[in-house]
C-alpha positions as CSV (number, residue, x, y, z in Angstrom):
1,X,-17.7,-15.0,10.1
2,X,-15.7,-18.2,10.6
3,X,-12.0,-18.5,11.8
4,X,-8.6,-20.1,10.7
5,X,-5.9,-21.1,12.3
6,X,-3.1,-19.3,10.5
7,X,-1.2,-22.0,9.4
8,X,0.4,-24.5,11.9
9,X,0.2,-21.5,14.7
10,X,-2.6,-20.8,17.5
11,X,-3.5,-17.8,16.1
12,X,-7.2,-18.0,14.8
13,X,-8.1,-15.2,12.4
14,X,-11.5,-14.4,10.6
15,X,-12.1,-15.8,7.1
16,X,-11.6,-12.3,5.8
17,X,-8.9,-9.7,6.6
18,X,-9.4,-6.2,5.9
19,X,-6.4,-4.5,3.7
20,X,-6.0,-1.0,4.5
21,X,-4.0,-0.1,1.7
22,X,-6.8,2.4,0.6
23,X,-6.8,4.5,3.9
24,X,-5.8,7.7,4.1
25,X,-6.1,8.1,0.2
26,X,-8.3,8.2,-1.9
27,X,-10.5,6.9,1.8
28,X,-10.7,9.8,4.5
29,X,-9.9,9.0,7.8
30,X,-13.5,9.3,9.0
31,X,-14.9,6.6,6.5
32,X,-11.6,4.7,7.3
33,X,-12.8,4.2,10.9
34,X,-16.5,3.4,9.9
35,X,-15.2,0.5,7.7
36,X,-13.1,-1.1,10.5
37,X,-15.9,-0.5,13.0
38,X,-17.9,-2.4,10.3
39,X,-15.6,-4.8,9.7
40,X,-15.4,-5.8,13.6
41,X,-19.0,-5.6,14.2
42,X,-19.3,-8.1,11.4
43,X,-16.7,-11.0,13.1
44,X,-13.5,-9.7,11.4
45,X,-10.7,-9.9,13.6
46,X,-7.5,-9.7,11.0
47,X,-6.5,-5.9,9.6
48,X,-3.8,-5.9,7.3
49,X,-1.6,-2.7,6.5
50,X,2.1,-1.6,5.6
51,X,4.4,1.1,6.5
52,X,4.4,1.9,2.8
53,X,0.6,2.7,2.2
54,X,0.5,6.5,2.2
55,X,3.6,6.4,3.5
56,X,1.9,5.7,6.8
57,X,-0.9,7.2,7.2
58,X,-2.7,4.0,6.8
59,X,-0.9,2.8,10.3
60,X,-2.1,5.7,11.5
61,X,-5.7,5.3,10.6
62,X,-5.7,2.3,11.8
63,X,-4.4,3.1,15.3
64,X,-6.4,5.7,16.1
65,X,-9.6,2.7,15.5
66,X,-8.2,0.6,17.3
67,X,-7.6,2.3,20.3
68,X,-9.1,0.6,23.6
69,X,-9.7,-2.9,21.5
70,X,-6.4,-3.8,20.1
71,X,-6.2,-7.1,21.9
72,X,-9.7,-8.4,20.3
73,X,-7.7,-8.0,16.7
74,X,-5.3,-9.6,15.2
75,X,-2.8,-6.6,13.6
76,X,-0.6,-7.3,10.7
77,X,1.8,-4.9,9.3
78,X,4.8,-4.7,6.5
79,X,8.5,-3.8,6.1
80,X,10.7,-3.2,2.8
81,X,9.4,-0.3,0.8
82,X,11.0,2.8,0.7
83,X,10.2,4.9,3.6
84,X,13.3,7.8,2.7
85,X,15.7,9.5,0.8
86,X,18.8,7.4,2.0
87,X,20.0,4.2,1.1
88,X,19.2,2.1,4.1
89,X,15.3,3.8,4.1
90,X,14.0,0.4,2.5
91,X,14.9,-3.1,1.7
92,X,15.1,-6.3,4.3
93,X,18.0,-5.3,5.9
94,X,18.7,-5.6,9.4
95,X,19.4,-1.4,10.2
96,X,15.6,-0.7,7.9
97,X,13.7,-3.2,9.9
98,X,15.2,-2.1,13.6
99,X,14.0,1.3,13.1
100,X,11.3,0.6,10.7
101,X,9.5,-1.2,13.2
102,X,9.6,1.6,15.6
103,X,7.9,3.6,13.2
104,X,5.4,1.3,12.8
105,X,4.4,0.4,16.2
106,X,4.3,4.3,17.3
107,X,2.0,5.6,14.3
108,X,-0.4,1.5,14.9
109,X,-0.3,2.6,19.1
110,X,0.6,-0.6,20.2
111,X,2.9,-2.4,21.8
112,X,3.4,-5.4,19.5
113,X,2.3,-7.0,15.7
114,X,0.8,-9.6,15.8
115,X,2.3,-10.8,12.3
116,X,5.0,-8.8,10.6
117,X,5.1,-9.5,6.8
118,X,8.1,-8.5,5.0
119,X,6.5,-7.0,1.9
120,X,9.3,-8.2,-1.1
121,X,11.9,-10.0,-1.4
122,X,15.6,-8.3,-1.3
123,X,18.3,-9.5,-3.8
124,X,20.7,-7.2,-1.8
125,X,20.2,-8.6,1.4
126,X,21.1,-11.9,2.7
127,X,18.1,-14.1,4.3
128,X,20.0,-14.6,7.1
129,X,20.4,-10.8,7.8
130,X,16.7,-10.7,7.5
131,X,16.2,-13.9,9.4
132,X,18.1,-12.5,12.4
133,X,16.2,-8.8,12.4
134,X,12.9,-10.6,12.9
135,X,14.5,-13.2,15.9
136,X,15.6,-10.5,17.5
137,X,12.1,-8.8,17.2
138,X,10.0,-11.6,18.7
139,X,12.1,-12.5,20.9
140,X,12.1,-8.7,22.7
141,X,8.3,-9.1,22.1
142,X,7.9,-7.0,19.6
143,X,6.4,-8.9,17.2
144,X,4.6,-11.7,17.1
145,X,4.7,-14.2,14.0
146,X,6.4,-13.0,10.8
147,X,5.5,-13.7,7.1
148,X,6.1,-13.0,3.5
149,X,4.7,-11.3,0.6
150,X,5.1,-12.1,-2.7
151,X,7.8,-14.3,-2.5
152,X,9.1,-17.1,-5.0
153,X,8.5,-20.4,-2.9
154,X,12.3,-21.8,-3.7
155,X,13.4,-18.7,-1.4
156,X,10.7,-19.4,1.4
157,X,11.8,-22.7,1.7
158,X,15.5,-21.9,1.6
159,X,14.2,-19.4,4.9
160,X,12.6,-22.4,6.4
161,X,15.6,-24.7,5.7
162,X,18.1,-21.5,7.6
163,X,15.4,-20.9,10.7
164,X,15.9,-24.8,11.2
165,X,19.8,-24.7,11.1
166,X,20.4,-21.6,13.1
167,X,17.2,-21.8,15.4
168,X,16.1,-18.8,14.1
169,X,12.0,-17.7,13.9
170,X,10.3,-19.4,10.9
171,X,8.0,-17.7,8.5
172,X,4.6,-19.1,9.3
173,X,2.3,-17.8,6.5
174,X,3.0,-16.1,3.0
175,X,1.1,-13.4,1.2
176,X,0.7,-14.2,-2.8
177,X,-1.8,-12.6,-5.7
178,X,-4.8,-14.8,-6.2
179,X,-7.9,-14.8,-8.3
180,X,-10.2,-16.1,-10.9
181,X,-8.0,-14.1,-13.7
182,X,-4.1,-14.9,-11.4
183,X,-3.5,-18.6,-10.6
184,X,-0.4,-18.9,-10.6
185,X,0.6,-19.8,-7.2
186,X,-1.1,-23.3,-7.3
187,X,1.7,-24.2,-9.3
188,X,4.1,-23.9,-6.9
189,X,3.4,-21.3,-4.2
190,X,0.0,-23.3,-2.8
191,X,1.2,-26.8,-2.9
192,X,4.4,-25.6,-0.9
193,X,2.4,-23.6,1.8
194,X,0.6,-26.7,2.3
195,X,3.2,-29.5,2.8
196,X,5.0,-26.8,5.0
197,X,1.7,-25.9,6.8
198,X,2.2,-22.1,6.3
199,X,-1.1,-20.3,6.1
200,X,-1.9,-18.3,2.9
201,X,-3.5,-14.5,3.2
202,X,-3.7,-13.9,-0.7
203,X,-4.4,-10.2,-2.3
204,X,-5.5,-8.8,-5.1
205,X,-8.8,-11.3,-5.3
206,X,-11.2,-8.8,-7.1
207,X,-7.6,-8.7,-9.9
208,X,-7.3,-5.1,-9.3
209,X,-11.1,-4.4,-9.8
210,X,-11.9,-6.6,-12.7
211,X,-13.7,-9.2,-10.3
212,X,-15.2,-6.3,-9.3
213,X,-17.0,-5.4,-12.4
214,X,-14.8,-2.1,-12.9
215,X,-13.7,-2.4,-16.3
216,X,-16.3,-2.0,-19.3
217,X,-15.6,-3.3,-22.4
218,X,-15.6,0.1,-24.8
219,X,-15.8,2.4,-22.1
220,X,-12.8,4.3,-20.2
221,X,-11.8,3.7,-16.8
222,X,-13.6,4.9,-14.3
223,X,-12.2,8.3,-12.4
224,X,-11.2,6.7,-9.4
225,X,-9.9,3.6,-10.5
226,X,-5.5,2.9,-10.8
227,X,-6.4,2.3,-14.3
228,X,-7.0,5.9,-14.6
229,X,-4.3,7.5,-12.1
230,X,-1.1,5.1,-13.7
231,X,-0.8,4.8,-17.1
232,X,0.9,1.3,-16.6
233,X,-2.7,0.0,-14.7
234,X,-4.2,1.5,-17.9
235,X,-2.3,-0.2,-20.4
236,X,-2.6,-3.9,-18.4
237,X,-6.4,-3.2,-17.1
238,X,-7.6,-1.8,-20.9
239,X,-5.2,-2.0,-23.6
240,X,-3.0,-5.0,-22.9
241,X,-3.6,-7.9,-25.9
242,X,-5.2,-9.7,-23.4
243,X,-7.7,-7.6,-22.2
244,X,-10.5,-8.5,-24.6
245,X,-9.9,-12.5,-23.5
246,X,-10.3,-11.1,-20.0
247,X,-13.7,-9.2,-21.1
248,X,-15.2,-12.0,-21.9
249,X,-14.2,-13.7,-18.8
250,X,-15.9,-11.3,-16.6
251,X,-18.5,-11.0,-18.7
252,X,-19.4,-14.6,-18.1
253,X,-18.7,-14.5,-14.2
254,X,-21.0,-11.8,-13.9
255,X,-24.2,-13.7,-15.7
256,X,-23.4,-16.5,-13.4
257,X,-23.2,-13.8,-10.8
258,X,-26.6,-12.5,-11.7
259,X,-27.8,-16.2,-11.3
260,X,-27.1,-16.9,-8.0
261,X,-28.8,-13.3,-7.2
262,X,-25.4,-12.2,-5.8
263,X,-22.5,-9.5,-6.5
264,X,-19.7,-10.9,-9.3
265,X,-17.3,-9.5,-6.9
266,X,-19.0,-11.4,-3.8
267,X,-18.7,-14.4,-6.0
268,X,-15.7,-14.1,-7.1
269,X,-14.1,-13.4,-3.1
270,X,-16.3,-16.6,-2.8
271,X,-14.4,-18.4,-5.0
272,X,-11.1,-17.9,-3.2
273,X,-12.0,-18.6,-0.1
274,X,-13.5,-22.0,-1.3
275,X,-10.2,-22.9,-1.9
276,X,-9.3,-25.2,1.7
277,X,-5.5,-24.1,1.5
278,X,-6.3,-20.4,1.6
279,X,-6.4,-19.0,5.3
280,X,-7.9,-15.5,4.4
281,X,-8.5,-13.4,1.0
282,X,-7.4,-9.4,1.5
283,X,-10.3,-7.2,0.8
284,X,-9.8,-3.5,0.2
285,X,-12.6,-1.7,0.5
286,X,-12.8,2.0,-0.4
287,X,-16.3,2.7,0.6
288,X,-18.7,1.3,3.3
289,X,-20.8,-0.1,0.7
290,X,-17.8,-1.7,-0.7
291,X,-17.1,-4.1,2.7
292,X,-21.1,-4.6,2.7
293,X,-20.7,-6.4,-0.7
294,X,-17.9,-8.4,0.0
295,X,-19.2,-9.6,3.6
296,X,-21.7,-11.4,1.3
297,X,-19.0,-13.8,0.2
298,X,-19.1,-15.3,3.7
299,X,-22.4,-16.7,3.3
300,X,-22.1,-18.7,0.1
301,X,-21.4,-21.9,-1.0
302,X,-19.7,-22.3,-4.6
303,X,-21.3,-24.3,-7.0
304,X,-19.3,-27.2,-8.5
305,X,-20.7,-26.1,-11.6
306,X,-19.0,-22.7,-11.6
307,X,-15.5,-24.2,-10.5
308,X,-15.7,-26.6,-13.2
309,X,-16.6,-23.6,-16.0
310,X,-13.5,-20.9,-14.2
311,X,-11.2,-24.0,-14.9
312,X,-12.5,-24.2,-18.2
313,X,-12.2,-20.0,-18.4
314,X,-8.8,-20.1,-16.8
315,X,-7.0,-23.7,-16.3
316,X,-5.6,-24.0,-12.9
317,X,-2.1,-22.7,-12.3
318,X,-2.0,-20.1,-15.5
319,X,-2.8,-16.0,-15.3
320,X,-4.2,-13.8,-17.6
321,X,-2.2,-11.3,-15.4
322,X,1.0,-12.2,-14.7
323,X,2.5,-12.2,-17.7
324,X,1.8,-7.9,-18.2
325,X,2.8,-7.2,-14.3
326,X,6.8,-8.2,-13.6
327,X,6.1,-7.3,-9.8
328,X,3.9,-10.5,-10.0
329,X,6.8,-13.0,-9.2
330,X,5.9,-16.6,-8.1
């Protein structure tokens, strides 16, 4: 496993972080622990989880396997999502994040966060409301770095620009969809992170599963899969117009797949990480075999052959995603 420096910080973290998103449902506890155990033996150093995911169970998980070796990881956590029934229970706001982040560092057993993303942007919230909540954090020590998810990158730099005029903690990394099938950010998002030097801890690089090989063309979505639990992953994943185009996509990747004796979904992680701006792709295993197959991606080396074929697939900076998934807004 090799390691980054996330964006213009110190902080080195391993080539892969490990989304917990997963844990706690539909992935026990006990096979939880065995993945981060696995995870950690193989080099990873960078977990990745959110109030939000099972309504924090997840952080939960993830404390009780990391207990007695916290320092030896770098721990990453998210505020925003709705966390109660009243109306300050989610959003950026100053009152959600104060006691939000109590929550958070009671069910992860620590005393800090390493990097504290905030998971969406807020319409109803001023930046500068937000801006000061997270000040206030690092400067008590609470937190560590702080970062954004899914933002548009007019508004990060707009945060950048307000940190610099009030002396207020800067965002120092951003957390965007990226994959073979969503490219998007290198529009905007990528070339911005760079020139700003913030580092870039993508999700979604398996597209939800497709990279994985999940979806068959003519058959139904497998039992397990978001496809089958939400009818709106089921329309985009299967019956969205564009779903035979992406069919044929993955159809391809996984022959080329095939010929480099390798995993389309270790290929396609592959493909992300070959990409120098990105610090770290988030994988979400479900099973052990799962992290197994995507450790693989760490040991190859993308041919220029099959970059040159995705960009004939999918030119750079368009999506056969985006345009069925409004929460994808870059």
């Amino acid at each position: 496993m090799n390691y980054k420096n996330l964006g213009k910080t110190g902080l080195k973290v391993s080539e892969l972080c490990l989304g917990t998103m997963n844990f706690g449902n539909p992935t026990d506890e006990k096979t939880s622990i065995k993945i981060i155990d696995k995870f950690i033996e193989a080099g990873g150093n960078f977990i990745d989880t959110a109030n939000v995911y099972n309504h924090g169970v997840s952080e939960e998980i993830v404390g009780k396997a990391l207990k007695g070796r916290r320092a030896s990881v770098v721990l990453a956590t998210k505020v925003h999502g709705k966390m109660g029934p009243g109306p300050n229970d989610e959003g950026n706001g100053k009152k959600h994040i104060l006691h939000e982040v109590e929550n958070s560092l009671r069910r992860l057993q620590t005393d800090y966060i390493d990097l504290y993303w905030i998971h969406r942007p807020d319409p109803s919230t001023p930046i500068e409301e937000t801006l000061e909540a997270l000040d206030y954090l690092v400067k008590k020590g609470y937190v560590r770095f702080v970062g954004t998810s899914t933002f548009p990158a007019w508004q990060i730099v707009e945060a950048l620009w307000i940190s610099d005029k009030r002396n207020l903690v800067k965002f120092v990394a951003e957390q965007p969809p990226y994959s073979i099938i969503e490219r998007q950010i290198e529009n905007r998002i990528l070339p911005m992170c760079e020139h700003f030097g913030l580092g870039v801890v993508s999700w979604s690089p398996l597209a939800g599963g497709w990279l994985a090989g999940r979806y068959k063309r003519g058959n139904p979505a497998p039992e397990d899969s978001r496809a089958a639990q939400h009818p709106e992953w089921r329309d985009m994943a299967i019956e969205a117009k564009s779903a035979e185009q992406r069919f044929k996509i993955i159809e391809e990747i996984e022959k080329y797949a095939k010929k480099l004796n390798t995993s389309m979904a270790a290929l396609s992680l592959a493909w992300v990480m070959s990409n120098p701006i990105i610090t770290a792709p988030i994988i979400g295993p479900k099973r052990e075999e799962h992290l197994d197959d995507y450790l693989k991606a760490t040991e190859i080396k993308i041919p220029e052959e099959f970059k040159k074929r995705v960009d004939d697939l999918v030119p750079p900076g368009t999506s056969l995603w985006q345009s069925e998934n409004a929460s994808f807004v870059i």
